[in-house]
PASEBA-1860 file (N, C-alpha, C; in nm, 3 decimals):
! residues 249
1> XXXXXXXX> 0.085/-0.120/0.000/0.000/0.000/0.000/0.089/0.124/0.000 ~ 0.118/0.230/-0.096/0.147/0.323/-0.101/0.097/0.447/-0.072 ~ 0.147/0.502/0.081/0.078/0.602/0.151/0.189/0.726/0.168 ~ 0.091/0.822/0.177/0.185/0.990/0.182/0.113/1.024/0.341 ~ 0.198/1.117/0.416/0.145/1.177/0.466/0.157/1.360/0.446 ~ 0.099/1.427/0.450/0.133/1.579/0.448/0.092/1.623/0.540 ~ 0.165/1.727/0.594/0.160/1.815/0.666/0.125/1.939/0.647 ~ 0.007/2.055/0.651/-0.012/2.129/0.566/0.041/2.238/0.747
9> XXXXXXXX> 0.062/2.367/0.688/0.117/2.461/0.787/0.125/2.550/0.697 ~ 0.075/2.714/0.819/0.104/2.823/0.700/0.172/2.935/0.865 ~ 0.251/3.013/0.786/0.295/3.142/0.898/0.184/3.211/0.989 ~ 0.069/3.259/0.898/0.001/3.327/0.995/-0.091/3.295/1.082 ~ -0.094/3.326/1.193/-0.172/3.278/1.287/-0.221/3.402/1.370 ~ -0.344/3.435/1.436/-0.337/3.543/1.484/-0.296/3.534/1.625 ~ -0.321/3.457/1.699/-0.272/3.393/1.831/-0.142/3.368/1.860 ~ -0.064/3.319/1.739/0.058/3.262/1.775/0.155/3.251/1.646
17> XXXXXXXX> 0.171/3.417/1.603/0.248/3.448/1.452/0.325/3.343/1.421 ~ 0.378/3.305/1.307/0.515/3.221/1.243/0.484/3.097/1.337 ~ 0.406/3.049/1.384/0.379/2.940/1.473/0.496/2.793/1.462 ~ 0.498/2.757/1.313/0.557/2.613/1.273/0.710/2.618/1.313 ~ 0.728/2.764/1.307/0.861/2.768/1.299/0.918/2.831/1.455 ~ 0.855/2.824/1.555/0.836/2.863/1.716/1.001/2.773/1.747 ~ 1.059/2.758/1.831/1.194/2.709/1.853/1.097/2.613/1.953 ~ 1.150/2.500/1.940/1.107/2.350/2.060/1.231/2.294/2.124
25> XXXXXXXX> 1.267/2.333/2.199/1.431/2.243/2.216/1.472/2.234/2.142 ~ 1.539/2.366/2.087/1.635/2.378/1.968/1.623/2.337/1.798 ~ 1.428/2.307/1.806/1.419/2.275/1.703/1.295/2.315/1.631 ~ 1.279/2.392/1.522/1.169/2.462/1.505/1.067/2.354/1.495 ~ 0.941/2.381/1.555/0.772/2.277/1.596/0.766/2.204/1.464 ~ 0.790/2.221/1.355/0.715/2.159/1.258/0.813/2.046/1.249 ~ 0.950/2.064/1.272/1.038/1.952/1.209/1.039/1.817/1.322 ~ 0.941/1.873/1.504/0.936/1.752/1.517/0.804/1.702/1.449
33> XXXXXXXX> 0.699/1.740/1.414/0.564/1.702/1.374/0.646/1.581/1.228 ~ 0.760/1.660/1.150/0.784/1.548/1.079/0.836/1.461/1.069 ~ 0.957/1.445/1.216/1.058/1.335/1.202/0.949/1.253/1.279 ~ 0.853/1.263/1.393/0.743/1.211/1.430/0.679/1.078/1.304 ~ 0.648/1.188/1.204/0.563/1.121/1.043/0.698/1.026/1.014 ~ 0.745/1.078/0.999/0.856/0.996/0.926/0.926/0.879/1.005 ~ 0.909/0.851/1.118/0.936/0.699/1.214/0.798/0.567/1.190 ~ 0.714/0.662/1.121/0.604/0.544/1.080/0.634/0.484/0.954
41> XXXXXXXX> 0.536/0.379/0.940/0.539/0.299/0.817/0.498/0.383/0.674 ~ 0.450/0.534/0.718/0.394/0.549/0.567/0.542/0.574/0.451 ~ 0.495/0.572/0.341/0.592/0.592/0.199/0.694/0.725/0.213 ~ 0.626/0.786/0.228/0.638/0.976/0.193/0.554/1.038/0.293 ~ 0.649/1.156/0.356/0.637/1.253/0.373/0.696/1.407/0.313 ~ 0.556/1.496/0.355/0.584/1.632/0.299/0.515/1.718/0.367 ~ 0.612/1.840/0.374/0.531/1.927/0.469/0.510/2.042/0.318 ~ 0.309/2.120/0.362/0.348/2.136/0.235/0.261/2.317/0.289
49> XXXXXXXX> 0.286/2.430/0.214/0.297/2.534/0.282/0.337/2.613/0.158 ~ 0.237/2.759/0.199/0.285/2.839/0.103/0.357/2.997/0.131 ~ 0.469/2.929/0.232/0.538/3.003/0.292/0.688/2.953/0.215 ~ 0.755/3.042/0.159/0.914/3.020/0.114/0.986/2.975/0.218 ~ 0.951/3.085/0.303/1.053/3.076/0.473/1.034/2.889/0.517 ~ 0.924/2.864/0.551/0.870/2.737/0.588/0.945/2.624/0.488 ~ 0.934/2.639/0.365/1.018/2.602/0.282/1.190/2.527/0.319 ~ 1.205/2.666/0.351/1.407/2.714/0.347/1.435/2.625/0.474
57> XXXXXXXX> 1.305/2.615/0.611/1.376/2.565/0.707/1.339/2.420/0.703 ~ 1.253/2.369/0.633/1.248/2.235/0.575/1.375/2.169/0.520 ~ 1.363/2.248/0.458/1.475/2.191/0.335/1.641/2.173/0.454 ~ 1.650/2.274/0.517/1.766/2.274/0.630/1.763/2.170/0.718 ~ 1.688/2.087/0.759/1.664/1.963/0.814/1.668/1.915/0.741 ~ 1.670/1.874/0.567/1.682/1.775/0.522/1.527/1.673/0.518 ~ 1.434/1.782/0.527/1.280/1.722/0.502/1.219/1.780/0.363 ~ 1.133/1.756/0.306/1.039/1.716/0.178/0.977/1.840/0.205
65> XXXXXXXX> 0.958/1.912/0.099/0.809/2.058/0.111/0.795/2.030/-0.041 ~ 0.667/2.103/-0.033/0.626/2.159/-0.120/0.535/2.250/-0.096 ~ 0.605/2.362/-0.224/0.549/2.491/-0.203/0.385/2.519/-0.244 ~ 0.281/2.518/-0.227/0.127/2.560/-0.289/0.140/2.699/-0.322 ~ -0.011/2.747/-0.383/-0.044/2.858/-0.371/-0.047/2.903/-0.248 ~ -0.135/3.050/-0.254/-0.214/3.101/-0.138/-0.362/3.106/-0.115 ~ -0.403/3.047/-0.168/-0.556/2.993/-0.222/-0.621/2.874/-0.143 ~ -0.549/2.792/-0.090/-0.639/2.731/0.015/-0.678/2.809/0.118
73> XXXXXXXX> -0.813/2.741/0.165/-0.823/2.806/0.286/-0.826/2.710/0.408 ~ -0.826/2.608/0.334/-0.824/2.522/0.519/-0.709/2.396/0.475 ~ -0.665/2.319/0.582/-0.596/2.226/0.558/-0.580/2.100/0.450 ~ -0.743/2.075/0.493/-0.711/1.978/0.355/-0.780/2.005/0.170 ~ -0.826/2.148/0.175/-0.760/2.210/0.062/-0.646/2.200/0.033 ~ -0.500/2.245/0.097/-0.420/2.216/0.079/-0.327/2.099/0.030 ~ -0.399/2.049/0.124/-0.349/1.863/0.078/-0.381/1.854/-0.071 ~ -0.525/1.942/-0.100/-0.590/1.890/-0.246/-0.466/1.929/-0.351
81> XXXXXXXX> -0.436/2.049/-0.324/-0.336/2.119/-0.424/-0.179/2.031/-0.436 ~ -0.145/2.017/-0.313/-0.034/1.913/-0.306/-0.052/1.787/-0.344 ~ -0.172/1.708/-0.381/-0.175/1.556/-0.459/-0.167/1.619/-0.603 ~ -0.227/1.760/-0.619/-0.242/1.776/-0.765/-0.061/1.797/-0.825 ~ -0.015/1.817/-0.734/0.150/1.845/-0.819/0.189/1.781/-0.769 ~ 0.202/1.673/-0.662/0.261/1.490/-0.668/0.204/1.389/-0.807 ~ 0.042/1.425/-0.845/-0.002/1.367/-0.937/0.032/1.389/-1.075 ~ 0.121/1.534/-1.094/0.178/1.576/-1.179/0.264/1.490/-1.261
89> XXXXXXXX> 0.344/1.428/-1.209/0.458/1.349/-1.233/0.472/1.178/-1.210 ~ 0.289/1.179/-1.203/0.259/1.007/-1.216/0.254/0.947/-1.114 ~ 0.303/1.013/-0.996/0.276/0.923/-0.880/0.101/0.936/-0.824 ~ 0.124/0.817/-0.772/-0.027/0.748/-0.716/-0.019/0.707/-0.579 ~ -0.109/0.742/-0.482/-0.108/0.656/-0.364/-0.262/0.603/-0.323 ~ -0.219/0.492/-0.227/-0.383/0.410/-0.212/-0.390/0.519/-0.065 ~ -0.330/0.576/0.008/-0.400/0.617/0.133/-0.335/0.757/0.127 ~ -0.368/0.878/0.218/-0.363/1.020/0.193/-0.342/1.075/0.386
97> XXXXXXXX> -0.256/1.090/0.435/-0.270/1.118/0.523/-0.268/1.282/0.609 ~ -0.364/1.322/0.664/-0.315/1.510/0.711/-0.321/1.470/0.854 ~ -0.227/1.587/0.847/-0.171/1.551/1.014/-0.146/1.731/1.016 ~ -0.177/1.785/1.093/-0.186/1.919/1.178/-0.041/1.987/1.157 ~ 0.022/2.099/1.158/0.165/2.095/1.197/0.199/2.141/1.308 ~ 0.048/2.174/1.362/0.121/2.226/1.491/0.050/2.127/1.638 ~ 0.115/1.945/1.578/0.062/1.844/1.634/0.223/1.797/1.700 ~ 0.321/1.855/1.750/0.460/1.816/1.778/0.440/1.667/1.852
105> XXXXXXXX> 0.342/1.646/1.911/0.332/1.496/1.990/0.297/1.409/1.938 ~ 0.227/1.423/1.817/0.190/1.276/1.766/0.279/1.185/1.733 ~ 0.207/1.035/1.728/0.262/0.938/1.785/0.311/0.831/1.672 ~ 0.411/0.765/1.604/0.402/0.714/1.491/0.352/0.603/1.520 ~ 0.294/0.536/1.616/0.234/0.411/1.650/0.090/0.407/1.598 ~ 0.046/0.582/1.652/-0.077/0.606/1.615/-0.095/0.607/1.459 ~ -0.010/0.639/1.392/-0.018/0.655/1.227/-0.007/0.536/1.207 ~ 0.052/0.420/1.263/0.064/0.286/1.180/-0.076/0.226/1.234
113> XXXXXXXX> -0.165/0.280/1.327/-0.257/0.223/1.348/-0.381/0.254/1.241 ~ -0.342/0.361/1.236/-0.403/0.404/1.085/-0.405/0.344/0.973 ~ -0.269/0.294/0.930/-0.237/0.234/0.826/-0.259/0.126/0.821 ~ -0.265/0.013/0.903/-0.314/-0.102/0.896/-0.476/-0.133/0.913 ~ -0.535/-0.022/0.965/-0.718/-0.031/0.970/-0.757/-0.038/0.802 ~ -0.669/0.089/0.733/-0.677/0.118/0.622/-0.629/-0.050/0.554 ~ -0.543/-0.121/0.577/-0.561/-0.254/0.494/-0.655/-0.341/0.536 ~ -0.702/-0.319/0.687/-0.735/-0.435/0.698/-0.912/-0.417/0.686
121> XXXXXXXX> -0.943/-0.291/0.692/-1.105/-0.291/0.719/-1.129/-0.226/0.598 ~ -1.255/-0.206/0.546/-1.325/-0.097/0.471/-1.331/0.022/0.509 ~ -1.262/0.083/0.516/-1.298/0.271/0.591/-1.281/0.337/0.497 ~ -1.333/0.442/0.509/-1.299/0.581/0.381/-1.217/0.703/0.423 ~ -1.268/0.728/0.557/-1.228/0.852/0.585/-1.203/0.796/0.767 ~ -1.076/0.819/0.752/-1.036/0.772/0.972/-0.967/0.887/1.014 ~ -1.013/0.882/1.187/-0.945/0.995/1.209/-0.916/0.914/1.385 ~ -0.901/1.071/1.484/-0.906/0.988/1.600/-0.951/1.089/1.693
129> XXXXXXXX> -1.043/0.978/1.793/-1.111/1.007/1.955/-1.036/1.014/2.082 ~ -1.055/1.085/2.154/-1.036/1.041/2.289/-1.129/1.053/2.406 ~ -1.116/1.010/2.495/-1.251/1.025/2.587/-1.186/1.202/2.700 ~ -1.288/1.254/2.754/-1.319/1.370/2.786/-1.336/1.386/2.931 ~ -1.239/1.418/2.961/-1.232/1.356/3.167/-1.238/1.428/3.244 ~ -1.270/1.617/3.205/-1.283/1.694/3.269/-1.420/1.751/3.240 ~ -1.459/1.844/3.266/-1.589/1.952/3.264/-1.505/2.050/3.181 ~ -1.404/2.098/3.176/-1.364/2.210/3.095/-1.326/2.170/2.977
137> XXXXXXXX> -1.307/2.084/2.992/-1.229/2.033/2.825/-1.371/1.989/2.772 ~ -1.510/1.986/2.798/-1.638/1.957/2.712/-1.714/2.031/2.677 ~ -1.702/2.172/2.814/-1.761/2.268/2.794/-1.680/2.393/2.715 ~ -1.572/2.365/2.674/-1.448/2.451/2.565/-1.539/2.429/2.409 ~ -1.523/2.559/2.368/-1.599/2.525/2.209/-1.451/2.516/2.173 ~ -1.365/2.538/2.184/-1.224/2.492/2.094/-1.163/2.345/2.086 ~ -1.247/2.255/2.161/-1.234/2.125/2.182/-1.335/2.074/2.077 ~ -1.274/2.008/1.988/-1.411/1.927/1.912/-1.459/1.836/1.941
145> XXXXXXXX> -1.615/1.833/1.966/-1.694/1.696/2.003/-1.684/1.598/1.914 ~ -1.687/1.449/1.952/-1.749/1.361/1.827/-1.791/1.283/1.936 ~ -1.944/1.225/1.852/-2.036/1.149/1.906/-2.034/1.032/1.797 ~ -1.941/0.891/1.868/-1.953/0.769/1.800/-2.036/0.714/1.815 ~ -2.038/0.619/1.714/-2.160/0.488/1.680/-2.123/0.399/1.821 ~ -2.127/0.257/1.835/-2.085/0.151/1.909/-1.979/0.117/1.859 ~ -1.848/0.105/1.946/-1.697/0.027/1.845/-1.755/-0.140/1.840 ~ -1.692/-0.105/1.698/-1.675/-0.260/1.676/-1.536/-0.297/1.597
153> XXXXXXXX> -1.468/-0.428/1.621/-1.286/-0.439/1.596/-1.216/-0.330/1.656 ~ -1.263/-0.260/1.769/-1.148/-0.097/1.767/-1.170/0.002/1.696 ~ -1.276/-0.020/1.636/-1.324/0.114/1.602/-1.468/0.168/1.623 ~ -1.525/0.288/1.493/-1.631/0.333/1.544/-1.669/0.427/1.443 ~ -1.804/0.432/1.384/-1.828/0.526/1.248/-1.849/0.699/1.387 ~ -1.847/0.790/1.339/-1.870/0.921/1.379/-2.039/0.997/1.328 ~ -2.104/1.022/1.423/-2.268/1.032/1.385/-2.260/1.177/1.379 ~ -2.182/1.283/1.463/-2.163/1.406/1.431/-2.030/1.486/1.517
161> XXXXXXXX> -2.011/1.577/1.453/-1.868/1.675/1.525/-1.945/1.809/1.560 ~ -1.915/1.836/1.690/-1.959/1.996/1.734/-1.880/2.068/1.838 ~ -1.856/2.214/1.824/-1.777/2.246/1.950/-1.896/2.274/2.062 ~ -2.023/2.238/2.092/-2.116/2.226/2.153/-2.066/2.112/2.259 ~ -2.111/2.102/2.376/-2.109/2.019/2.449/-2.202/1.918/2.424 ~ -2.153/1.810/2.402/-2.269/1.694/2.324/-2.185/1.557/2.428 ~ -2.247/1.464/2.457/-2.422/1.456/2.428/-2.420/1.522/2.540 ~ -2.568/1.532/2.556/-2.570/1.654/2.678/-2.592/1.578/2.814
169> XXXXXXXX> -2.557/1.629/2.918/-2.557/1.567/3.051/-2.618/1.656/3.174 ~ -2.663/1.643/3.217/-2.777/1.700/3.334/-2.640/1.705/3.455 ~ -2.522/1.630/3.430/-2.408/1.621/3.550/-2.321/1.549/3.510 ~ -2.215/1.617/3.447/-2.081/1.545/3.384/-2.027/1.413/3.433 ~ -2.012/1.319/3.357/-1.962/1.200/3.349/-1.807/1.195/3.319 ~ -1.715/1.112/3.346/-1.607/1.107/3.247/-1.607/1.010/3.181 ~ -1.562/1.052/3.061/-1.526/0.950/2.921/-1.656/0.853/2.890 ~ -1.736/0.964/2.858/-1.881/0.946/2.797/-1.838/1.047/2.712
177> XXXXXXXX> -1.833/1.153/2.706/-1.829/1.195/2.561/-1.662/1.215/2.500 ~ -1.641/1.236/2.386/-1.517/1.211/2.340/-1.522/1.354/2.283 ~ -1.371/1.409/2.252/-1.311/1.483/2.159/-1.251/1.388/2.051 ~ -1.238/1.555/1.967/-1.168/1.454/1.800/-1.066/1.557/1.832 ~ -0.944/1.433/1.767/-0.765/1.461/1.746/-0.786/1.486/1.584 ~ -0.773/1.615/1.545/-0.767/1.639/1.395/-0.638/1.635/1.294 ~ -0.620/1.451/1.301/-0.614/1.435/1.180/-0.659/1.284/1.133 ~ -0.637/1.339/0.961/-0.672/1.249/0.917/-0.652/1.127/0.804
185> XXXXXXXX> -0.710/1.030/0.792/-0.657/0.979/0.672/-0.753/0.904/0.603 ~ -0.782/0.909/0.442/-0.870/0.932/0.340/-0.793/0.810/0.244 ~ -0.888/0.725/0.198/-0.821/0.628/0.073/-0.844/0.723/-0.070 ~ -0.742/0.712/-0.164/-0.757/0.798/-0.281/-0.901/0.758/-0.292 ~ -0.973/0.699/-0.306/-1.147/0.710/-0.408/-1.189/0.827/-0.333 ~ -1.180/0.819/-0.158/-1.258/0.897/-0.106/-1.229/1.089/-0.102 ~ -1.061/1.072/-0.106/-0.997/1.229/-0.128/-1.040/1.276/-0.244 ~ -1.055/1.236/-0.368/-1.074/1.245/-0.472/-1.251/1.284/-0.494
193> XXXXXXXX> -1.309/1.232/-0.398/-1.498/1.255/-0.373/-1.496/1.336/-0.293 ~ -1.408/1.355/-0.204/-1.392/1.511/-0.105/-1.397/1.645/-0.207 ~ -1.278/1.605/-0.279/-1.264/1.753/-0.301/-1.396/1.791/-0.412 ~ -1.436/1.708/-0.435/-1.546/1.799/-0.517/-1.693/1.847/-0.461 ~ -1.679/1.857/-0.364/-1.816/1.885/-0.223/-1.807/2.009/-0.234 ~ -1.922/2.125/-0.251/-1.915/2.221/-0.139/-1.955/2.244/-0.039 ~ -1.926/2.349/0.040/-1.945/2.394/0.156/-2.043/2.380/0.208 ~ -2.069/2.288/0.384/-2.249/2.277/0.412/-2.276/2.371/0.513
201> XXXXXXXX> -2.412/2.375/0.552/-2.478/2.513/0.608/-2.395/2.457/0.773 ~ -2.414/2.313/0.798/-2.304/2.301/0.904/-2.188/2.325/0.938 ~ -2.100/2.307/0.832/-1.953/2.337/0.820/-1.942/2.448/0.819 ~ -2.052/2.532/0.796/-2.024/2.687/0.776/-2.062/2.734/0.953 ~ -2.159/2.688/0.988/-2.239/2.735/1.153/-2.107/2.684/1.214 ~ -2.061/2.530/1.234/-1.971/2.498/1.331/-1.827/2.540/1.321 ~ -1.789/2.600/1.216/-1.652/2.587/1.133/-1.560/2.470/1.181 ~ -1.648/2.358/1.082/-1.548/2.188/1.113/-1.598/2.152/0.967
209> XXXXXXXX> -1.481/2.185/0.895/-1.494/2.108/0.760/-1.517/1.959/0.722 ~ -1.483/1.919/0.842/-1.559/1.736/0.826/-1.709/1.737/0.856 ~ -1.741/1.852/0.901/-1.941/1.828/0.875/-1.964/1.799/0.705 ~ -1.887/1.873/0.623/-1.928/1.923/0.507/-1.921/1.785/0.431 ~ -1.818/1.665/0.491/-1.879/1.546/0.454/-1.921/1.422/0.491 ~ -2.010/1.455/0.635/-2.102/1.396/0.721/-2.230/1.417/0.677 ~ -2.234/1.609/0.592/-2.355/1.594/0.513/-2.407/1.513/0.412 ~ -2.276/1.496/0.387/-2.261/1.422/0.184/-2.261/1.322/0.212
217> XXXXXXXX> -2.294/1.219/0.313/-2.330/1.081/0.346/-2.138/0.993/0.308 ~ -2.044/1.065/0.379/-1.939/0.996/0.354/-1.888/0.984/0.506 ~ -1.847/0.833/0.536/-1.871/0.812/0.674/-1.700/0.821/0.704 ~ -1.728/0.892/0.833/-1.594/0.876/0.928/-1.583/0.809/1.012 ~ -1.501/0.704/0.987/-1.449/0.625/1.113/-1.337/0.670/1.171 ~ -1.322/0.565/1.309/-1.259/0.697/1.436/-1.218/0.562/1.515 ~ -1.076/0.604/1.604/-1.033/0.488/1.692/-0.955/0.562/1.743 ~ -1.029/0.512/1.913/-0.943/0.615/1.973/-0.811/0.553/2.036
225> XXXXXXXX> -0.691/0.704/2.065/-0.598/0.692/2.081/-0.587/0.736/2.271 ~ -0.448/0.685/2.298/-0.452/0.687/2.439/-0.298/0.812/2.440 ~ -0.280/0.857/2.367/-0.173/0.922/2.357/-0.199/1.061/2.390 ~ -0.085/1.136/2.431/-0.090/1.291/2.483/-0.112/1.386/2.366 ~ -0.171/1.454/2.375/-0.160/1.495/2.216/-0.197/1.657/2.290 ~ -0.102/1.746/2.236/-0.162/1.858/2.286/-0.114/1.971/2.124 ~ -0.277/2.002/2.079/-0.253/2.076/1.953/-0.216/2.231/1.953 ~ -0.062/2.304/1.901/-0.054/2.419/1.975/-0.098/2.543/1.887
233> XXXXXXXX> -0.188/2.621/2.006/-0.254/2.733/1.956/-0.198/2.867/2.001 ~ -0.131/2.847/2.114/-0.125/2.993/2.182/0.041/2.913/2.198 ~ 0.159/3.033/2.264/0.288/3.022/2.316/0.276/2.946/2.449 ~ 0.155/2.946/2.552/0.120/2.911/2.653/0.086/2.684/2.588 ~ 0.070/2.692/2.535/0.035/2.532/2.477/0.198/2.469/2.387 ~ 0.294/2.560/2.334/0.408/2.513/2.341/0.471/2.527/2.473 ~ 0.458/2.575/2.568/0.534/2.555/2.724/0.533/2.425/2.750 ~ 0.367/2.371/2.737/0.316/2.271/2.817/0.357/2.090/2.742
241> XXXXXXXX> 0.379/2.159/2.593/0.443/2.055/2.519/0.592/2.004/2.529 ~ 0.676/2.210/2.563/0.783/2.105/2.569/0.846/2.078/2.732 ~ 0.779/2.062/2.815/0.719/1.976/2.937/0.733/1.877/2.899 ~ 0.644/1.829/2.837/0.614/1.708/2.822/0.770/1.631/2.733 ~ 0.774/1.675/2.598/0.912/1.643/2.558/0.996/1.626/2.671 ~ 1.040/1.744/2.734/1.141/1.703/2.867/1.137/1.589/2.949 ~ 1.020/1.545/3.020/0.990/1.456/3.101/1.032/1.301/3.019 ~ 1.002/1.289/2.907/1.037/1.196/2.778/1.210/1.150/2.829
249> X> 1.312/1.258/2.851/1.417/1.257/2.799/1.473/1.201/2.891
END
C-alpha cells in the first residue's frame, strides 16, 4: 500500500504568529511534527505550505516541502493542491494522510494504526477520539466533540462533530463523551470525492470542515488513541508541550 502523509502549515496565525517555525528544544515545531511522520510505516512525507521561509527551514533539516499557492483556505484544501503536483509526475497513492503541523506529539504508532485499519477494514475517511475527563475540556468550544456509533474491531463510524457540548448531561460524566484529534486519513477514491463537495450550512455554523462530509453521506471512522496529544494554539500550549518532551528525555 502506497501512503503519503502531508503536513499542511502556513505562517500566519493570529494567536501565535510564524507558529511552525516557534523554537522547541532547539528545534523549530514543525520539524518535530515530521521526524514524528517519518518513524512510521507510511511511503512519503511532505510538509506542504505556502510560505518560502517554511520552505528554506524544511529543506535545512533535510525534510520534503512543497510549495502551494495562497488559495487554500483550510488544511485539507491544501493537501488537495499538493496531490495535484505529486499527481503531476505520475505518482499514485492508495492512502492520503493530514496531520496538523502544529501536532509536535503525535505518535508514529498512532499513524501505523491508521495504516493497517486502512488494509485491513473498509474505511474511507479515519481519524481519532479520545474520551473527555474533565468539565472544561467539554464545555471549551475549541475542543471538538465527536459522538460515536458503538466500536466494533477498535473502532467506530462518527454520527456528528460539534464544538457544543454533546451529548448533553444534566451532571458530567467522564469518558462518555469524546473529543476529536484532527487528523486524518482518506483512501484515494474517497480524497478524490472530497474535493469535489461544497461547503455545508453546518460546516459553515460549526466551522469543522468534516461536517461538510457527514452531510454528503461519507462516513468517518474513528479509533481512539490513548496518547498525549496537545494541539498548539497559543505560546502558553508550546510551554506545556515542551514539558512534556522534557519529562520523555
Amino acid at each position: 500500500m502506497n501512503s503519503v502523509i502531508l503536513i499542511p502549515c502556513r505562517l500566519e496565525s493570529i494567536r501565535f504568529p510564524n507558529k511552525p517555525l516557534a523554537d522547541l528544544l532547539g528545534k523549530p515545531m514543525i520539524q518535530w511534527v515530521y521526524e514524528a511522520a517519518e518513524k512510521s510505516d507510511a511511503s512519503e512525507v511532505f510538509i506542504i505550505t505556502d510560505s518560502e521561509e517554511i520552505v528554506k527551514a524544511v529543506e535545512a533539516f533535510d525534510g520534503q516541502a512543497i510549495l502551494t499557492s495562497d488559495a487554500p483556505e483550510n488544511g485539507t484544501e491544501r493537501c488537495e493542491e499538493a496531490m495535484e503536483i505529486l499527481a503531476s509526475d505520475g505518482t499514485e497513492y492508495d492512502v492520503i494522510i493530514n496531520i496538523q503541523g502544529d501536532e509536535p506529539l503525535i505518535s508514529p504508532m498512532d499513524i501505523n494504526r491508521m495504516l493497517d485499519l486502512f488494509e485491513e477494514e473498509d474505511v474511507d475517511v479515519l481519524t481519532f477520539i479520545q474520551p473527555i475527563d474533565n468539565e472544561e475540556d467539554f464545555n471549551n468550544p475549541n475542543i471538538v466533540k465527536a459522538v460515536p456509533t458503538s466500536f466494533d474491531e477498535g473502532f467506530c463510524d462518527v454520527c456528528y462533530f460539534s464544538r457544543s457540548p454533546i451529548p448533553h448531561m444534566n451532571e458530567f460524566r467522564e469518558k462518555v463523551a469524546f473529543k476529536h484529534i484532527g487528523i486524518y486519513g482518506f483512501t484515494a477514491t474517497a480524497f478524490e470525492e472530497i474535493k469535489n463537495l461544497d461547503a455545508s450550512l453546518l460546516e459553515e455554523l460549526e466551522r469543522l470542515e468534516q461536517l461538510r462530509w457527514v452531510q454528503n453521506h461519507i462516513v468517518v471512522s474513528a479509533m481512539v488513541t490513548d496518547s498525549v496529544l496537545i494541539g498548539v494554539d497559543t505560546p502558553k500550549d508550546l510551554v506545556a508541550v515542551e514539558n512534556i518532551l522534557k519529562s520523555k528525555k
